[in-house]
Structure formats: C-alpha cells, structure tokens
VOGU-3710 file (C-alpha; in Angstrom, 3 decimals, decimal comma):
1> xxxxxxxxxx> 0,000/0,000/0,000  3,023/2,224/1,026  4,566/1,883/-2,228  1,474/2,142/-4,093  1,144/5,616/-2,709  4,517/7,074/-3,429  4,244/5,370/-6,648  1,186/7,744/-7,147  3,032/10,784/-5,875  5,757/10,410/-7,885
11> xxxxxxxxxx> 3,879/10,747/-11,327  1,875/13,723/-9,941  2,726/16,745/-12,923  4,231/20,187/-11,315  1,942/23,137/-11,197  2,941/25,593/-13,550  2,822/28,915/-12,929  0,150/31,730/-12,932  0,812/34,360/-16,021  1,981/37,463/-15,413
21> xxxxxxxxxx> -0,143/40,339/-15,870  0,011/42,724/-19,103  1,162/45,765/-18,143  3,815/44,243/-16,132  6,043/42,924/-19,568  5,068/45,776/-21,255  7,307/47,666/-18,620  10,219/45,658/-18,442  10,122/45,476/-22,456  10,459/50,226/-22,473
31> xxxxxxxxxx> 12,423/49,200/-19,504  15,275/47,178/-21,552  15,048/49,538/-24,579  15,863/52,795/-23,054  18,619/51,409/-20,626  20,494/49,451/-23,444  21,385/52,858/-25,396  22,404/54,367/-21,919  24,642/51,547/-20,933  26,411/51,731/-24,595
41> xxxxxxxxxx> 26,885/55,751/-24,263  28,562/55,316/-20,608  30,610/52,240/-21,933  32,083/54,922/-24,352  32,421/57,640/-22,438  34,392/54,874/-19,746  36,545/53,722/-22,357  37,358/57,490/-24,180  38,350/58,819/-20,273  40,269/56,016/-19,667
51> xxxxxxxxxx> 42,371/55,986/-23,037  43,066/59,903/-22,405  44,261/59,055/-18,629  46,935/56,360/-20,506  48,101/58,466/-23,368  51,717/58,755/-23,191  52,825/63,085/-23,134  53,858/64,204/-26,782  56,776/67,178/-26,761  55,484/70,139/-27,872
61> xxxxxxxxxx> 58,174/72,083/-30,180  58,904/75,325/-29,836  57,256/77,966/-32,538  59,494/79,826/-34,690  58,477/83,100/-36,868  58,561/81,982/-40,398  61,138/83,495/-42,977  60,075/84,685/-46,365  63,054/84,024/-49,281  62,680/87,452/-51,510
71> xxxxxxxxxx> 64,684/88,855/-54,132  65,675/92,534/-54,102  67,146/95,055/-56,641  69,416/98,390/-55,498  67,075/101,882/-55,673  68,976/104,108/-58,290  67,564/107,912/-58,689  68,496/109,679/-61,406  67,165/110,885/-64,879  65,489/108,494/-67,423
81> xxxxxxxxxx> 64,454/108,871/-70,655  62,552/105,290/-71,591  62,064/104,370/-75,268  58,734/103,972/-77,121  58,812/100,573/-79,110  55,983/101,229/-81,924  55,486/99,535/-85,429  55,139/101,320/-88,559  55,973/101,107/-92,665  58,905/102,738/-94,709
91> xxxxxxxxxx> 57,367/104,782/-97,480  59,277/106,551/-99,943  59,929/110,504/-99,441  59,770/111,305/-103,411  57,139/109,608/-105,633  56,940/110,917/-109,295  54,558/109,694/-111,879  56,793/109,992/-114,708  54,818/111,231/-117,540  55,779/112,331/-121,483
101> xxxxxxxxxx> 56,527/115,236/-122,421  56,008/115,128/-125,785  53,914/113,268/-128,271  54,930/110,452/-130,315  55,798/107,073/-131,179  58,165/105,437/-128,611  61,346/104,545/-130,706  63,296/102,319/-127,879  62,799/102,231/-123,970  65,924/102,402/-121,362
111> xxxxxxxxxx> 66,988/98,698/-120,268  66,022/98,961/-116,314  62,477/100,616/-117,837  61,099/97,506/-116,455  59,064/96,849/-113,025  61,451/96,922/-110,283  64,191/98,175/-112,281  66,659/100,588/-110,326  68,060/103,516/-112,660  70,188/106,339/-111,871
121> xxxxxxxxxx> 70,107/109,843/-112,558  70,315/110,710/-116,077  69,760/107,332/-117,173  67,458/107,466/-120,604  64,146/105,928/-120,085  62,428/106,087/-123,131  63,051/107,889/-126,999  60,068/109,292/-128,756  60,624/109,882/-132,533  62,486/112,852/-132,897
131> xxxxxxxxxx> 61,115/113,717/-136,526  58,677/116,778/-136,028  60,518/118,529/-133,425  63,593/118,991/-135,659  61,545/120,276/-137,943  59,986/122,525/-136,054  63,275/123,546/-134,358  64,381/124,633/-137,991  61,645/126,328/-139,403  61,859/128,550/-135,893
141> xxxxxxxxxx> 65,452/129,274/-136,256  64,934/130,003/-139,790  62,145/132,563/-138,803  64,367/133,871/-136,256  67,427/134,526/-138,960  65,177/136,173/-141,115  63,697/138,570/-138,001  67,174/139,271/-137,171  67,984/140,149/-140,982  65,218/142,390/-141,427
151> xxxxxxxxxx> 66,318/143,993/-138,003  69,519/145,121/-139,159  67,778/146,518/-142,127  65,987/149,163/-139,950  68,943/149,861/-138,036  70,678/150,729/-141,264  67,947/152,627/-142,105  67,897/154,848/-138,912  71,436/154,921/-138,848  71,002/156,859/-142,891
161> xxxxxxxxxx> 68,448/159,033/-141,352  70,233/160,066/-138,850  73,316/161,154/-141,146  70,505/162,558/-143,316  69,324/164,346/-140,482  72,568/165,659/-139,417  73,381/167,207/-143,089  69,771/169,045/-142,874  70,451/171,075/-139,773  73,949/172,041/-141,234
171> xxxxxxxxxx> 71,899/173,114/-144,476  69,642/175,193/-142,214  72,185/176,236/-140,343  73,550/177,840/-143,592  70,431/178,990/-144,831  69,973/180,472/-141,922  73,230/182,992/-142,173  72,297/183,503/-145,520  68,843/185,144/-144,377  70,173/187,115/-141,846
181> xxxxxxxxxx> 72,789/188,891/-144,399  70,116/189,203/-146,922  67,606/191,449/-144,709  69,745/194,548/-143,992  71,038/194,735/-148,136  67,352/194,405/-148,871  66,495/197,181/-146,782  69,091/199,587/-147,641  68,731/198,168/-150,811  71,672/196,679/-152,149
191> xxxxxxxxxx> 69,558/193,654/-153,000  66,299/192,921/-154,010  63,384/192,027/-151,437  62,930/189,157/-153,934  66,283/188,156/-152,633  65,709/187,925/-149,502  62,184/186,268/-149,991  63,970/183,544/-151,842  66,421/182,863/-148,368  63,410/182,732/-146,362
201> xxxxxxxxxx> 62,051/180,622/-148,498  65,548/178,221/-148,571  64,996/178,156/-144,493  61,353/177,112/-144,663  62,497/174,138/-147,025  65,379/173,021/-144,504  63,135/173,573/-141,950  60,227/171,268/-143,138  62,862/168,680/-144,452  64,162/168,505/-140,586
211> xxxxxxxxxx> 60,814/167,794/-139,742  59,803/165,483/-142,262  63,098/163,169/-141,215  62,498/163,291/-137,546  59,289/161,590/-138,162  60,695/159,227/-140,614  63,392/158,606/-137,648  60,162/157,966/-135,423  58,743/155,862/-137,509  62,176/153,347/-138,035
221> xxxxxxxxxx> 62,667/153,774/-134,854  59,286/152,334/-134,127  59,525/149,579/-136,644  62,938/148,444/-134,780  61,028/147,966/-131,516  58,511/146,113/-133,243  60,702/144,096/-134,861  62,326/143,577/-131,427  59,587/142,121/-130,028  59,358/139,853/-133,201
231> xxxxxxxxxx> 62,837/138,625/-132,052  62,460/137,577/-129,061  59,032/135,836/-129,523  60,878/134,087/-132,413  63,316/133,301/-130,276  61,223/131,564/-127,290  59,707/129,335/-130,259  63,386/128,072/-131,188  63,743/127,452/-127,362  60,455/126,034/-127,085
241> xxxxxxxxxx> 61,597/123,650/-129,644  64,991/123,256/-128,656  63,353/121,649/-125,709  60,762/119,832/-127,137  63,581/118,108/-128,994  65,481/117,533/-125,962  62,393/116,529/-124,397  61,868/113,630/-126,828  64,849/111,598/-124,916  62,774/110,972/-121,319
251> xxxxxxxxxx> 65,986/111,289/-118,296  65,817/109,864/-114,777  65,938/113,126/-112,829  67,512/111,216/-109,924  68,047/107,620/-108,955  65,026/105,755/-107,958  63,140/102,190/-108,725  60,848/101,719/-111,337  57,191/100,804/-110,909  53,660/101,118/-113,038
261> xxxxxxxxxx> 55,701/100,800/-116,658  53,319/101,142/-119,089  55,564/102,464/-121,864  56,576/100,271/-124,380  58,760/100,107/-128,080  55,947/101,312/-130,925  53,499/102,469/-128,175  52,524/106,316/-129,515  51,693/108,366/-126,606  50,394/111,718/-126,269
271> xxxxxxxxxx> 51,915/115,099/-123,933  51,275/114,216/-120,458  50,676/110,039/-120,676  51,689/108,514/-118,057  54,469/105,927/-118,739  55,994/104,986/-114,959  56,689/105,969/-111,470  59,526/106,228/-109,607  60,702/105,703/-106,353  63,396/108,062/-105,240
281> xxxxxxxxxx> 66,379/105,203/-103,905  68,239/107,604/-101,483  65,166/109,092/-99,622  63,513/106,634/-97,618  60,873/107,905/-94,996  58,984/105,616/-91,985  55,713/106,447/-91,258  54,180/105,575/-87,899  52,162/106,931/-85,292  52,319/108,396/-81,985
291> xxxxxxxxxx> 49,268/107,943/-79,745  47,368/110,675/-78,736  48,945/110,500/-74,728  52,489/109,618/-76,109  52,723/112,821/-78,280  50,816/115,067/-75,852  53,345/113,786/-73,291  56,249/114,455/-75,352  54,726/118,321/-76,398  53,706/118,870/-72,906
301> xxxxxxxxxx> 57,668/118,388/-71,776  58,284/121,171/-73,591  61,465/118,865/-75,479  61,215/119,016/-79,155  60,089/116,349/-81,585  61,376/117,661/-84,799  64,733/116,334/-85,068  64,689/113,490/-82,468  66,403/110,860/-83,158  65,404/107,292/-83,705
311> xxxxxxxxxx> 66,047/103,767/-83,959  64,220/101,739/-86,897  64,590/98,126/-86,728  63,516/96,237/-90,065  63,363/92,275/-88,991  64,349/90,171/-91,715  66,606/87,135/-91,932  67,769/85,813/-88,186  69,223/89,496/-86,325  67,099/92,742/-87,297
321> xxxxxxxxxx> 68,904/95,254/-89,706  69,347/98,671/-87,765  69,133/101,775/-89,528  69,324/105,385/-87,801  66,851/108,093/-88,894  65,772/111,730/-87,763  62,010/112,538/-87,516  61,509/115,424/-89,864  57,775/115,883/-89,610  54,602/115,523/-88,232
331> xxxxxxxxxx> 51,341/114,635/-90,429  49,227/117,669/-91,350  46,229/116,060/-89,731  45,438/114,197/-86,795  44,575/110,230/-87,845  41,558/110,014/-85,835  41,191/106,469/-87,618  44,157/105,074/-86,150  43,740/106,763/-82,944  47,172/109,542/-82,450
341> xxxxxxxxxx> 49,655/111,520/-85,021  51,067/109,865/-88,039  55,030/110,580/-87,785  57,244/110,826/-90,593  60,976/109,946/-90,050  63,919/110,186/-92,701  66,531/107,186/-92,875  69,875/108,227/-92,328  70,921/105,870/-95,519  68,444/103,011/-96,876
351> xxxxxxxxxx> 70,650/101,685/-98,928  73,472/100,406/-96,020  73,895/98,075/-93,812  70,827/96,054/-96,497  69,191/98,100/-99,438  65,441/98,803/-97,851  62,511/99,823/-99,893  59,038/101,015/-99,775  56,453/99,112/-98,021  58,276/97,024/-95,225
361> xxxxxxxxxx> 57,282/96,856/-91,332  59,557/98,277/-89,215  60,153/98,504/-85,746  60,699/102,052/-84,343  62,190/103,061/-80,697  61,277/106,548/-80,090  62,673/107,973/-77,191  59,930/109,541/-74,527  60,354/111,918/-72,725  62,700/112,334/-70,132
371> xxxxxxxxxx> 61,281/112,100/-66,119  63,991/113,865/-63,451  64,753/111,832/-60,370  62,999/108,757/-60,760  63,541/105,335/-59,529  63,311/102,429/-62,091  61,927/99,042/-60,877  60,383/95,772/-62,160  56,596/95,958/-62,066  56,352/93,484/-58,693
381> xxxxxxxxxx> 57,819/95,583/-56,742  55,428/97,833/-56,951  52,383/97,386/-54,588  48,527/98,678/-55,547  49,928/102,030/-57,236  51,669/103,894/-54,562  53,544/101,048/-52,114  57,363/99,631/-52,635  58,704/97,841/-49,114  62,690/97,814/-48,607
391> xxxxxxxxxx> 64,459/95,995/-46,562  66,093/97,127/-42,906  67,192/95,008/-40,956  66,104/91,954/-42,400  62,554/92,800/-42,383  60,051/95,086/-44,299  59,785/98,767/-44,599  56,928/100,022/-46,526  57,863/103,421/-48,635  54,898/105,335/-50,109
401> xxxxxxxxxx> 55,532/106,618/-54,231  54,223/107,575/-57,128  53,760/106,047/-60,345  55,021/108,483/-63,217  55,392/106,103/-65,936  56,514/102,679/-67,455  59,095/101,127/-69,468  58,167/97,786/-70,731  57,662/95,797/-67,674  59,477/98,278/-65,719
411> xxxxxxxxxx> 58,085/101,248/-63,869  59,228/104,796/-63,416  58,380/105,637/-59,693  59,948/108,535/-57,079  59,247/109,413/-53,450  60,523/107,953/-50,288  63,433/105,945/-51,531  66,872/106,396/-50,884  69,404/105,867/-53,136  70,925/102,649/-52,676
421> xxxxxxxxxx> 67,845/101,010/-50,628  67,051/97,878/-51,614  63,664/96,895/-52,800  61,867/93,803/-53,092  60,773/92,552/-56,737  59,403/89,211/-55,448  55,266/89,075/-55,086  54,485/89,026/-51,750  50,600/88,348/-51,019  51,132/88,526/-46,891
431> xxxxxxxxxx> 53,713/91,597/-47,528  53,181/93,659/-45,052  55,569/95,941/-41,996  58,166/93,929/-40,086  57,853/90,889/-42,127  61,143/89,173/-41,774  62,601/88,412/-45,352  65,854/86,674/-46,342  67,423/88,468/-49,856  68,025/85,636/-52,046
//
C-alpha cells in the first residue's frame, strides 16, 4: 500500500505557474530599450576617459616666426628717358609719276624701264621719234634769222636818217646865215626884197625837211622795236623747240626704282601720258604713329620732336637690320582712324647696312620723354599704385611713391626711396611691416 502511494506521488505533474499580468512585460520590455542605449553611451564615455588618462605626453616644439626668401634690386635715382617701341611702314619721301613730255611714237625704252628696275640719274628711259621737233626747231630758227635780218635793215635805215638828219640842220644852219645877211642889203637896198624872200624861203624848205626826217626817224625807230619784239618771240619758239627736242629723250631726274611701266617700243603716246613711277632710292621715310597720350606727353615736356632721333629696326633674316633716322615731320592732320599723329621719319641711308625699300614693317624706338629723379623698378615691386617695401634690418619697410610712368615691364616711380635702398621685386601676397625676409 506504502509503495502504491509514493508510486502515485511520484507521477503527480508540477503546477505551472500563474501568467503574469500585461502591463507588467510591457514595462520591463520600455524598460530594456531605453537602458540598453544608456549603458552603450557610458561604456564609451568609460573607455574614451580612460584611453586619455593612458596616453603617453607628446613634446610640444617650440614655434618659430617663419622666414620669407625674396629677391631685391638696389634703388637708383636719377634721370630716365625710356624708349617707345611702336610699329610702322617705310614709305618713300619722293614719288613721281613719270609722264611724257612730248607726243609720239616710242622709238626704244631704257633697259632697267622695267618693273622693279633701279636707274640712276640721267639714265634714258624712253626715246620718242624725234622727226617733227627737228623740224619745227628749224623752221623757228629760220624765222628767227630772217627777223634778225630784217632787223639790221631798220637799223641801217635809222642809222642813214640820222646822217641825213645831221646834213639838214647844217643846211639850215647855212640857210639860216644867208637870211640874216640878206635882210639889212634888202632894206638899204643893195639887193632885191625878192632876194631875200627867196632865203626865207631856202629856211622854210630846210626847216620842213628837218621835220619830215624826224618823223621818218620815229617811224624806223618804231619799226625796230617792233621788230624787237618779233625777235624775241621768235626766239622763245626756237627754245620752245629746242626743248621739245630735248624733251623727246625721257631722263631719270635722280636715282630711284621703277614701278607702273606702261611704256613700251611702238606704243605712240600723247603730252602728259603717263608711262611709270619712280621711287626716289636715297630718300627713304617711316611712317608711324604716336598715340594721342604719347605725343601730348612728349609736347607737354616742352622737349622738341622735330629732329629726335630714332632707332628703326627692319626684322628680316635671323638678327634685325638697324638703320638710324631723324624725324623730320609731323602729319598735317590728326589720324583720328588710327587713334594719335602719323610721324614721318627720314633714314639716315636706306641703302646700307641692307638696301630697304618702300612698303616694309619696321620697328621704331622713339625715345619719350625724359622724367627727373625717378627710380626704375620691375613691375612686382610695386604694390597697388603707390607702395614699394625695402628691406632694414632683415625685415620690411613700406615706402609710399608715385607712379610716373613705365618702361616695358618696368616702372618709373619717385618718393621715399633712398638711393641705394634695396627693394623687393618678389610678389608678396602677406607683404606687409616687419615681415622678416631673407634676400636671395
């Protein structure tokens, strides 16, 4: 019976529990969720105080005021006078259109009468048949001969009147004496009355023949001026075509290249065609222009531009040819199109050190004007437009200027620099008082 009974207890199940209520695991579920985060955040904050509190110490080093490398050029006062670089074209100083002078047929042309040909003075360019103009040169010299002939005919004449002339008043002069012995026998009557009437009547003749060969001296006299006047127009003709002769034979007046030809062998051209132009060889001219500030700048300095001297630069082949040259003149207007003053400059020589002819570019360094007491320096050293800094001491001295002009990339500057100070050229973007600089 005993073990009956604990046989029965022993295969009695457990209880099992009651369940909890709701809103009990609803609070230990928040409960979990907001202490998890919590614990994480104070886990890190544990671990980042205790790695700080292990650290080992670092050496701190010791700060030193940095040192800027610069590069410096010596401050040099004194007069300048920069040059101008400017671009322009030789042109020649004479240009002729060679024309004829006479009319004709064109018997032979000159062997440089060719484009580009280069003829010197007196060379013949061109014959035009000669034919008419000798002609006419003796037909005007035979009209002069025969002027001249007929001149010395009324000189002869005047010369025979004035002998006649001369032998009249002695014949008066007689008749005369002859009168005045006649009237006191006539009245005390030794002679007639009839007598003396005839004596009175001898001095009236002598008389009127005087007067008739005055005028007839008046008149030859007359005709000789005329014929005068005759002479010397006859004579202009035989000059007139004296030259016209000459003229048929066409001369280079002075050396020069040849360009527009248009005269050729059998052409027939008239007075005044146009047959070539030429290019006077030893006067070479370059034009160019000055800008409207450069030449005001240059008048307003009061130092004249007439007769400057220049530099003209004519780049061809590997090193420029240099040729010297004077400006002679300025142009007679302004040339608003290209925005100054044309200049015109004459070239010492064209023809040395290399023969240079119309149309090439050129370069042309003009010298400006000149500025008193200025310092040159490159363009980084100077600062906004009125800052330079030197260096004292090893560190930097700002010195207040003024721009007054430029040179390529140099500028013209004076104020507060000594002579002999040395100024920065290197940029600087922190330059500034008392920064320490080492001159490299």
């Amino acid at each position: 019976m005993a073990a009956t009974h604990q046989s029965k207890k022993r295969t009695r199940r457990p209880r099992e529990p009651e369940p909890a209520a709701p809103w009990l695991r609803r609070a230990l579920s928040l409960s979990a969720k907001t202490l998890a985060p919590v614990l994480v955040l104070a886990l890190g904050i544990a671990s980042f105080v205790g790695l700080k509190a292990t650290k080992p110490e670092v050496p701190q080093r010791t700060i030193k005021e940095r040192v800027w490398p610069v590069k410096a050029v010596a401050a040099d006062v004194a007069n300048f006078q920069p040059r101008l670089t400017l671009y322009g074209q030789t042109v020649s100083g004479r240009r002729v259109e060679l024309r004829s002078l006479v009319s004709g047929e064109i018997l032979e042309t000159g062997p440089h009468m060719r484009e580009g040909g280069v003829v010197a003075r007196g060379d013949v360019l061109l014959r035009v048949d000669p034919f008419q103009y000798r002609g006419a040169l003796v037909e005007a010299e035979a009209k002069l001969a025969e002027a001249r002939a007929k001149s010395r005919e009324i000189a002869a004449a005047i010369e025979s009147e004035q002998d006649a002339m001369k032998r009249a008043r002695e014949q008066l002069v007689i008749a005369r004496r002859d009168l005045a012995r006649a009237i006191p026998l006539a009245k005390k009557g030794t002679v007639s009355k009839k007598v003396a009437d005839d004596r009175r009547m001898v001095v009236s003749e002598r008389e009127q023949s005087i007067d008739l060969r005055a005028n007839n001296l008046e008149i030859q006299r007359a005709r000789a001026a005329q014929q005068r006047a005759v002479i010397s127009q006859l004579a202009w003709r035989v000059r007139q075509a004296t030259r016209n002769l000459e003229d048929t034979v066409l001369k280079a007046p002075f050396d020069a290249y040849v360009t527009n030809v248009s005269a050729e062998t059998g052409r027939i051209v008239s007075a005044n065609d146009q047959v070539a132009t030429l290019l006077d060889a030893n006067w070479m001219d370059v034009r160019f222009t000055l800008s409207d500030r450069q030449y005001g700048r240059i008048v307003a300095s009061k130092q004249k531009l007439i007769g400057r001297r220049v530099k003209v630069l004519w780049h061809v082949g590997d090193e420029p040819v240099a040729y010297g040259a004077r400006i002679e003149r300025v142009g007679a207007e302004i040339a608003a199109e290209k925005g100054g003053v044309e200049i015109y400059a004459k070239l010492d020589n064209p023809g040395a050190p290399a023969t240079i002819r119309a149309g090439a570019f050129v370069e042309i360094q003009v010298p400006d004007r000149t500025y008193e007491k200025v310092v040159r320096l490159p363009q980084t050293a100077l600062y906004g437009s009125d800052r330079v800094f030197v260096i004292e001491q090893g560190r930097l001295k700002a010195r207040a200027v003024a721009l007054v002009g430029a040179a390529g990339n140099q500028v013209l500057v004076r104020g507060d620099i000594a002579q002999g100070e040395r100024v920065i050229s290197t940029r600087l973007s922190a330059a500034e008082d008392g920064l320490r600089v080492d001159e490299r």
